[in-house]
C-alpha positions, 0 to 999 in steps of 0.5 A, spaced: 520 546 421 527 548 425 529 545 431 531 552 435 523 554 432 520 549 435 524 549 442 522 557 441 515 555 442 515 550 447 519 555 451 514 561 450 507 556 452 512 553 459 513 560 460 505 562 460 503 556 463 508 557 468 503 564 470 496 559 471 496 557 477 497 563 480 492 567 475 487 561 477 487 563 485 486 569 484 480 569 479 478 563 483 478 559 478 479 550 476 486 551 473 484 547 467 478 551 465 484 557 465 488 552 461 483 552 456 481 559 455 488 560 455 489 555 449 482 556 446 484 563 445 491 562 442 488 557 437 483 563 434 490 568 434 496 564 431 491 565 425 491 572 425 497 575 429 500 580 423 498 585 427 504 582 432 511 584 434 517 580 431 518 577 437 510 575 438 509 573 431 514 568 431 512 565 438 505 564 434 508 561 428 511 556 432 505 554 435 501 555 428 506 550 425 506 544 431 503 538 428 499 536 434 497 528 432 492 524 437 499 520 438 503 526 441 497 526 446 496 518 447 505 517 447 508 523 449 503 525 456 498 521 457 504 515 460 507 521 465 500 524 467 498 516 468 505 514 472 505 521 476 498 520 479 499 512 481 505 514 484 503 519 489 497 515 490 496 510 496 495 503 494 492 501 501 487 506 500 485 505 494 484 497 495 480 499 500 476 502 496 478 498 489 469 495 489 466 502 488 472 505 483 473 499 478 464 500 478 466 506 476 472 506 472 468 499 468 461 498 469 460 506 468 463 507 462 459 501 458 453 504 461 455 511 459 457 508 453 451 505 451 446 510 454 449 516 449 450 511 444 443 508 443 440 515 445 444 519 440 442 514 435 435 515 435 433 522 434 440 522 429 441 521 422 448 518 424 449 511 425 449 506 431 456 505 432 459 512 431 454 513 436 457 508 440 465 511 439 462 517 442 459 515 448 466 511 448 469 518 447 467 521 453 465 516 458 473 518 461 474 523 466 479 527 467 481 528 475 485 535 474 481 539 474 477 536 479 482 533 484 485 540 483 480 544 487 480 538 491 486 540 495 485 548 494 478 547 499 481 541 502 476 536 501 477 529 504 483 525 502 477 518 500 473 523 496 481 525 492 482 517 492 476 514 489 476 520 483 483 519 482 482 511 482 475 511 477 480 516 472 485 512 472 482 506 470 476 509 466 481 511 460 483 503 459 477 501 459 475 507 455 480 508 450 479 499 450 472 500 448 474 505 442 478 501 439 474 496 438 467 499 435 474 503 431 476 496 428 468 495 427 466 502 424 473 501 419 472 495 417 465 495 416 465 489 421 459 486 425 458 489 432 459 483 438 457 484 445 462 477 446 468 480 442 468 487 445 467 483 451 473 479 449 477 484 447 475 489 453 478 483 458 484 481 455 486 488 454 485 489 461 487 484 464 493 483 461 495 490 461 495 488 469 499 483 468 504 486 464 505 493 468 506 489 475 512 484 471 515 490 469 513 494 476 517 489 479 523 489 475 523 496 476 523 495 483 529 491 482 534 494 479 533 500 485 537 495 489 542 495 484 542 503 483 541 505 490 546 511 492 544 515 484 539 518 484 539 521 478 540 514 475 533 511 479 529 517 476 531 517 470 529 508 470 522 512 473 522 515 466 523 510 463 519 505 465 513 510 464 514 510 458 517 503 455 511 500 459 506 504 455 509 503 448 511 495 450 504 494 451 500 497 447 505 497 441 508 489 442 503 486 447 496 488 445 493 490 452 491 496 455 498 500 455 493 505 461 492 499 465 499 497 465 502 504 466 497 505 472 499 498 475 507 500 473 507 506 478 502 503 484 507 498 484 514 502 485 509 508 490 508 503 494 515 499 493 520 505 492 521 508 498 524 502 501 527 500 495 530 507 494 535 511 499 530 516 503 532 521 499 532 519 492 524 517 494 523 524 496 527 527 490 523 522 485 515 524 488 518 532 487 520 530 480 514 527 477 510 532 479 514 537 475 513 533 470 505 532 471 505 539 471 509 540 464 505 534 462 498 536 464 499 544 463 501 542 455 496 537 453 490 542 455 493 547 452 495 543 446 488 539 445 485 546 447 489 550 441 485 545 436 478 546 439 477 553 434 478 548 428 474 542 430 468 546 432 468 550 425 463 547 422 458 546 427 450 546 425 444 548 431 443 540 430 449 538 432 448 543 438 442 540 440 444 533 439 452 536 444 446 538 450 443 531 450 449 528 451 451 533 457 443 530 459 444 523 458 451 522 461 449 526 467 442 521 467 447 515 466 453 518 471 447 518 477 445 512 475 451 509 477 452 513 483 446 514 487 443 507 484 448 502 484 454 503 488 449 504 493 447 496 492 455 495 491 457 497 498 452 492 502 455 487 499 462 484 501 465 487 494 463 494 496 465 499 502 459 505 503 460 512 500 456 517 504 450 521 499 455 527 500 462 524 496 456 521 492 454 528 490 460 531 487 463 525 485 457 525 480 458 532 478 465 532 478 465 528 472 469 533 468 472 531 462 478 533 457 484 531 455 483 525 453 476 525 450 479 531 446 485 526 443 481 520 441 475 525 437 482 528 434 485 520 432 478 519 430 479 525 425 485 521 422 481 516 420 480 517 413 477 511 412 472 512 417 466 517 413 467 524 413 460 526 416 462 521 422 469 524 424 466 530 423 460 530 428 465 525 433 470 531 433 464 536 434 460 533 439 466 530 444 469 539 443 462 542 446 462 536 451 467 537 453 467 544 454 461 544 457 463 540 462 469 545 463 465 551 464 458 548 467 461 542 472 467 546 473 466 552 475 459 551 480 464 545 483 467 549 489 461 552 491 458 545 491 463 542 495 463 548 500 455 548 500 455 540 502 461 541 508 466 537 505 472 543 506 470 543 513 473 538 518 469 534 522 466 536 529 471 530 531 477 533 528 475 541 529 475 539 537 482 536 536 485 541 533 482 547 538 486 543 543 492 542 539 492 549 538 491 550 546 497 546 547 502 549 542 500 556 546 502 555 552 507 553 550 509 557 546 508 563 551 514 559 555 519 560 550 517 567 548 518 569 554 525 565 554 527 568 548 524 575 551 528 575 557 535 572 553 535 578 548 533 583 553 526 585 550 522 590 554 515 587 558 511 592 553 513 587 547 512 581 551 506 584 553 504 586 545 506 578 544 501 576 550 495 578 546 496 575 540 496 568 544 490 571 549 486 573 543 487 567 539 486 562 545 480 565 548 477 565 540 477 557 541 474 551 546 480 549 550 474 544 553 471 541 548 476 534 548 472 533 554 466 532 551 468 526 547 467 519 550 473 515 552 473 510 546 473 516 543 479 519 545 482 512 546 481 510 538 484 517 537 489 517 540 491 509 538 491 513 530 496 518 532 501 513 536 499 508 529 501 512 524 507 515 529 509 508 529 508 509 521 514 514 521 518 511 526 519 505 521 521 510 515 526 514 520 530 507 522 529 505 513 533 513 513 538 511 518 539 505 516 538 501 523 535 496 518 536 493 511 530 495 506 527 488 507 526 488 513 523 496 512 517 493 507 515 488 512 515 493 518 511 498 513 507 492 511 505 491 518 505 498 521 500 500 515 496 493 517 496 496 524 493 503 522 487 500 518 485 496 524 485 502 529 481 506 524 476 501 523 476 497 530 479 502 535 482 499 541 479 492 539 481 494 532 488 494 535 488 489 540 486 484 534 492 487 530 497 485 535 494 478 535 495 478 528 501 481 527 505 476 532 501 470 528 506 467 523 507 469 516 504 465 510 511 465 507 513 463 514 508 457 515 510 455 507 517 453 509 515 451 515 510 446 511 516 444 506 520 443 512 516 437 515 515 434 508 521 434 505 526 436 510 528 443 507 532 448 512 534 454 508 528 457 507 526 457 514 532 459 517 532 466 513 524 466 516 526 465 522 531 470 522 526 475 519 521 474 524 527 475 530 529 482 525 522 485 525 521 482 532 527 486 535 525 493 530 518 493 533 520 491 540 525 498 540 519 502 536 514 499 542 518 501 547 520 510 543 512 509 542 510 509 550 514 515 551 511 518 545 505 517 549 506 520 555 509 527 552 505 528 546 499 525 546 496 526 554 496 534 553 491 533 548 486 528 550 488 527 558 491 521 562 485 517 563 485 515 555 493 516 554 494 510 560 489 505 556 493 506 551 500 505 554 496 500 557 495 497 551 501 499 548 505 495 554 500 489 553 503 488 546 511 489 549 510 484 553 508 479 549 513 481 543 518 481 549 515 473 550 515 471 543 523 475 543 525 471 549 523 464 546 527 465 540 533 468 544 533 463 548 534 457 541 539 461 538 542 466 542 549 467 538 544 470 533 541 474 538 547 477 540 549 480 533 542 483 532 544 486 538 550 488 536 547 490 530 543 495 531 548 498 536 553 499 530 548 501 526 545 507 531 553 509 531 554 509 524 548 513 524 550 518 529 557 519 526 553 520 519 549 526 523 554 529 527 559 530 520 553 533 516 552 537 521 560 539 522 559 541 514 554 544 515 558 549 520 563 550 515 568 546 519 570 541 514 569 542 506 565 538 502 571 533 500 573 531 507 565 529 508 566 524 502 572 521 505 570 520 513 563 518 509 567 513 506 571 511 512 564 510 515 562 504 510 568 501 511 569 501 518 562 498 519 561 494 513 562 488 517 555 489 521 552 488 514 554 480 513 548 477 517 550 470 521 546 465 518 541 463 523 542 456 526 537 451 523 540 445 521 538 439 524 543 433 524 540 426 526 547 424 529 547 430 533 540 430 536 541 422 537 546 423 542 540 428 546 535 423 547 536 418 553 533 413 549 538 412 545 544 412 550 549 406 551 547 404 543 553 402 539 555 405 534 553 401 529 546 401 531 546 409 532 548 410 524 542 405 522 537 410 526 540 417 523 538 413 517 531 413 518 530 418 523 528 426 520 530 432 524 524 437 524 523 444 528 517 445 531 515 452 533 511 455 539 504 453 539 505 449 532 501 443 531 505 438 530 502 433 524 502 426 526 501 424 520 504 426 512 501 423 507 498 417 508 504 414 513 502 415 521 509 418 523 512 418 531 517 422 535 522 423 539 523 430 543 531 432 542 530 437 546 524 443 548 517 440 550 510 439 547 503 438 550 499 432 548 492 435 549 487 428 550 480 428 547 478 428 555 480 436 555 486 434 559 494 435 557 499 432 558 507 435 558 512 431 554 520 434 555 526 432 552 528 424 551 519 423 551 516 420 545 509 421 542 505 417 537 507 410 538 502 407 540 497 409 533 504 405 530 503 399 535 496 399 535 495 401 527 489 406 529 489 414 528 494 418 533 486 421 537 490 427 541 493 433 539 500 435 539 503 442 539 509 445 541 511 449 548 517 453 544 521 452 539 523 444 539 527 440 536 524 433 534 526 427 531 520 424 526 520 417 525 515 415 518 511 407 520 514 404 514 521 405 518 517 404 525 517 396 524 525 395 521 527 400 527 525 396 532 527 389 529 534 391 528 535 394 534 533 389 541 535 395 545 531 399 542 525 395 542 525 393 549 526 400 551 519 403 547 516 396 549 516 399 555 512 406 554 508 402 550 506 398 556 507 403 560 501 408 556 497 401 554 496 400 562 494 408 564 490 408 558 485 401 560 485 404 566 482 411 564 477 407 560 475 403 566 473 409 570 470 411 563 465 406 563 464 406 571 467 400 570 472 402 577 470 407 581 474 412 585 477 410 591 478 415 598 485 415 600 486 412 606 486 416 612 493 417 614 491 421 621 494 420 628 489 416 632 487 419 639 485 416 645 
């Protein structure tokens, strides 16, 4: 077959499927119930189309000719269906409910599996491992059609995310359990629950495992082609792809799993790891190639159902509509029975009976179904009688579900109320929409009087706001309590907040590290006010204060093995994220006050500015902490981030120059280039100061003073510098060795077992007498900032004292000191002493 023939068809079937959608809005049809009937009818007439022009009989010839393989399906389209919805999908919503949708997309499938397998096999002639491969078959669902007229009746985006979640990860474990009974019915092999389970798990978890290496390197070279969109997208591409084949073809596990995984991770990944606009251009690419993608294996695996439904018998018939029966019995099984169980316990979040009802009629089926019946038919080895009927049932199943479950499932959706806001969100947008009128009849009448518009118009225009005004309840956010209105409001500054960090990313303020973990945080942020409310907010601001895991990792290195570098980068992240968040805090309190006071009043906007000023306070603590260790680094992230608004601007005010024609495109990239090089020096971060020398923290501890230099060098040998940040509790014991310390500078609380505390300054020690006396320190230490300390191991304590009479006699003297303030304490403990009145010292009269 000739390339340009082949060209000519592809072209011809993109030209026809490029009319569907809007064909599909006005018959009021699923977009794939019309890619169906269109393919289905062009694989009756490229059979008999003589009667057709030249031009058409061509067209039909090309289409006759394709050689249309289960292959074509599995490594041409499924990797760009896969990898373009997990792209656009959010990976937080889906591990929110990640319980509910991997029972679905695994322990469903094996139920349906079994459920048509063992049912199918009893009232048939056919064996019980066909019948196993045909539950198999069309255990996976197909969310296009579904998820399609999700969006058009605008159904919550949860209800979107569950069934787009349960498909993507429905296909592995679906197509995994197809190759396994493929290998038995090939082979005549015995079928083992151990091996299928085996396999199943392997090809799994190894599908996971492989998809988020390779997600990552990806990720990794977006830093490296950063600034060539069209390079970055094309890695996308590629990726797709190479992870599906790799997998599949070289590794051995799921190539589904692994892609899914692959395009979660550069989802959730590449808007920071990308400049802004290539992100944008990457999102509007990949749906161009789903629809190609989508539109084509429906009506390419629709073309073929006239030729595998040729041989079709009224048994056959029968058996297609006991399948239809048992997996909708097994599909409600899972849905009203066990994944209501699921959501009580700690693995599962609970689904409202509604979103339970369309996600079990909404299970359609299609193309995939219709791929792996097509690479059973080309399996000569399996028994014609078995590809046959395999080919027959999973074509009228799928049908069926197309044009039963399909069509009935907008009017079920409208009939539920899931295309209708709720009364909380309809009383917000009733508001909104009073606002946005008053002030729109504002700047209508500014416009009017500008353009010298007579009142007769203006008036005209005034009636089409009064209509639509009185049409609504402008008074229906008084009925909502104040917590309402509180969480509410707390959710729009949230996901502001959200936007605010994306919009610095785009500008530049911030390096695309520092943008993933303010996103991370952002995010975080938001999921506690949709879950908590204001106490959900409060608890996040706590949280988001605390210390990262990584930060207290190489904190945890530092104090047993002395390693600075990585906690000085940690330290400088913190300091980074600390002044980002406090300049969003500050922009979100205005925000606040202009925007969100309009819709829900000034008693719940002050509770949350409150709120907001509340947690500015505490970051401005947790700033003021750092600042005042290293204020060189402070000074240049300020710097910075002055510089980086600048070049900012600059940016902005050239785009704008060019977009009024005052200067050409050729003088934009030179002053753009002029930009990155004036700038550049606010790109080389200072390193951030940790590095503790002995010597020199020697030299601040009094204790140490008037010691000769000899004696000095012997005590750097065995002292070890540590940091202690604020409210860290400092260990008084590594390993098995009891340590002691002296405070170089800053402070720490001693809080004894009696309640009380005691503050230690700079040039105090703690921890010698559990040294001196051989017993465990009792007391807890933390740091009041950032401190610098000077830890002695007990090994060292012995040899410290012995070589250095000064040295001995001064700690001697604590020790004594402490001994003699803790035997009076337990005197009064044991009623021993008693508590003496001070004299009266008063003046005597006469």
């Amino acid at each position: 077959m000739q390339i340009g023939h082949i060209v000519f068809g592809l072209a011809g079937l993109l030209a026809l499927v490029s009319f569907m959608p809007a064909i599909a809005g006005r018959l009021r049809l699923p977009y794939s119930v019309l890619l169906a009937i269109v393919g289905f009818v062009l694989g009756l007439i490229i059979h008999v189309h003589s009667w057709a022009p030249m031009v058409m009989s061509d067209f039909l010839d090309s289409l006759q000719n394709f050689e249309v393989s289960s292959e074509t399906f599995l490594f041409v389209f499924l990797p760009v269906l896969l990898f373009e919805t997990s792209l656009a999908l959010n990976v937080r919503r889906l591990m929110e409910d990640i319980g509910p949708i991997l029972m679905m997309a695994i322990v469903a499938v094996v139920v349906c599996t079994v459920a048509v397998g063992f049912s199918i096999s009893a009232v048939s002639g056919y064996g019980l491992v066909v019948c196993l491969m045909l539950g198999a078959i069309v255990a996976t669902t197909d969310p296009i059609a579904v998820v399609g007229i999700f969006r058009e009746v605008g159904a919550p985006k949860r209800l979107t995310t569950l069934v787009e979640g349960e498909s993507l990860f429905n296909d592995a474990a679906s197509i995994a359990l197809y190759s396994v009974l493929l290998t038995v019915l090939y082979g005549g092999g015995v079928l083992s629950v151990g091996q299928v389970f085996y396999s199943f798990l392997l090809s799994f978890v190894g599908g996971g495992i492989v998809g988020f290496l390779m997600g990552r390197m990806a990720t990794g070279v977006f830093i490296w082609l950063r600034g060539w969109p069209t390079a970055e997208i094309t890695l996308t591409v590629a990726l797709a792809y190479l992870t599906f084949y790799i997998s599949e073809h070289y590794l051995g596990v799921s190539g589904v799993v692994a892609t899914v995984i692959a395009g979660l991770v550069v989802g959730s990944t590449g808007r920071t790891r990308m400049s802004p606009a290539t992100f944008e251009q990457l999102s509007a690419s990949w749906a161009q190639f789903g629809f190609w993608a989508n539109s084509l294996i429906f009506v390419f695996a629709a073309m073929l159902i006239p030729r595998m439904m040729a041989e079709i018998t009224w048994m056959q018939v029968l058996l297609i509509l006991l399948v239809f029966a048992v997996t909708l019995l097994a599909r409600a099984l899972m849905v009203f029975g066990v994944l209501p169980i699921l959501g009580l316990t700690r693995f599962g979040t609970k689904v409202s009976r509604s979103y339970r009802v369309v996600m079990w009629w909404g299970g359609l089926r299609g193309a995939v179904s219709l791929a792996l019946a097509l690479a059973v038919t080309e399996q000569h080895n399996v028994p014609y009688e078995a590809r046959q009927f395999i080919a027959v049932a999973t074509t009228g199943f799928v049908l069926m579900t197309l044009f039963i479950n399909g069509i009935s499932l907008r009017p079920l959706i409208r009939r539920l109320g899931l295309n209708e806001l709720s009364p909380f969100d309809r009383t917000l947008r009733n508001q909104a929409l009073v606002v946005a009128l008053e002030e729109l009849r504002g700047k209508t009448d500014e416009i009017a009087k500008n353009e010298h518009i007579g009142d007769d118009v203006r008036a005209r225009v005034h009636a089409v706001f009064d209509a639509t005004q009185a049409s609504v309840d402008g008074g229906e956010v008084n009925q909502l309590s104040q917590g309402q209105k509180v969480s509410m409001g707390l959710a729009m500054v949230a996901a502001r907040e959200e936007e605010m960090f994306f919009d610095t990313l785009k500008a530049q303020l911030v390096d695309w590290r520092t943008a993933e973990s303010l996103l991370a945080r952002a995010e975080h942020m938001s999921d506690a006010v949709r879950s908590g409310g204001l106490d959900g907010f409060e608890s996040a601001i706590a949280a988001d204060l605390r210390y990262s895991k990584t930060f207290r990792l190489s904190l945890r290195l530092h104090y047993l093995f002395g390693f600075q570098g990585w906690l000085g980068r940690e330290l400088a992240k913190r300091f980074t994220n600390l002044m980002s968040k406090r300049s969003v805090a500050q922009h979100l309190i205005h925000f606040a006050e202009k925007e969100i006071q309009p819709l829900l009043g000034p008693e719940a906007t002050a509770t949350i500015i409150q709120a907001h000023r509340r947690r500015l306070v505490l970051m401005e603590s947790a700033l003021q902490a750092m600042s005042l260790q290293y204020p060189l680094f402070a000074h240049w992230l300020q710097e910075s981030y002055l510089a980086r608004m600048a070049r900012a601007l600059e940016r902005q005010r050239y785009r704008d120059m060019l977009s009024q024609f005052l200067i050409t495109g050729e003088m934009y990239s030179d002053l753009i280039k002029q930009i990155e090089l004036r700038w550049s020096h606010i790109e080389k971060r200072p390193a951030l100061d940790i590095a503790i020398s002995a010597s020199d923290l020697i030299q601040r501890v009094p204790m140490f003073q008037g010691a000769s230099p000899a004696a000095l060098k012997a005590i750097s040998k065995v002292l070890k510098p540590r940091l202690a940040v604020p409210d860290q509790e400092i260990q008084m014991q590594i390993g098995r060795s009891r340590v002691m310390y002296f405070v170089a500078s800053g402070a720490v609380t001693i809080h004894l077992p009696d309640g009380t505390t005691v503050e230690l300054g700079t040039g105090e020690i703690f921890g010698e007498m559990a040294l001196v006396a051989g017993t465990e320190f009792e007391a807890k230490v933390t740091s009041l900032g950032y401190s610098r300390l000077l830890m002695l191991m007990e090994g060292d304590f012995e040899a410290l004292r012995t070589g250095d009479p000064i040295l001995r006699e001064k700690i001697d003297a604590v020790v004594k000191q402490r001994l003699r303030a803790l035997e009076v304490w337990q005197e009064f403990q044991s009623g021993e002493r008693q508590h003496e009145p001070l004299p009266d010292l008063s003046p005597k009269t006469t």
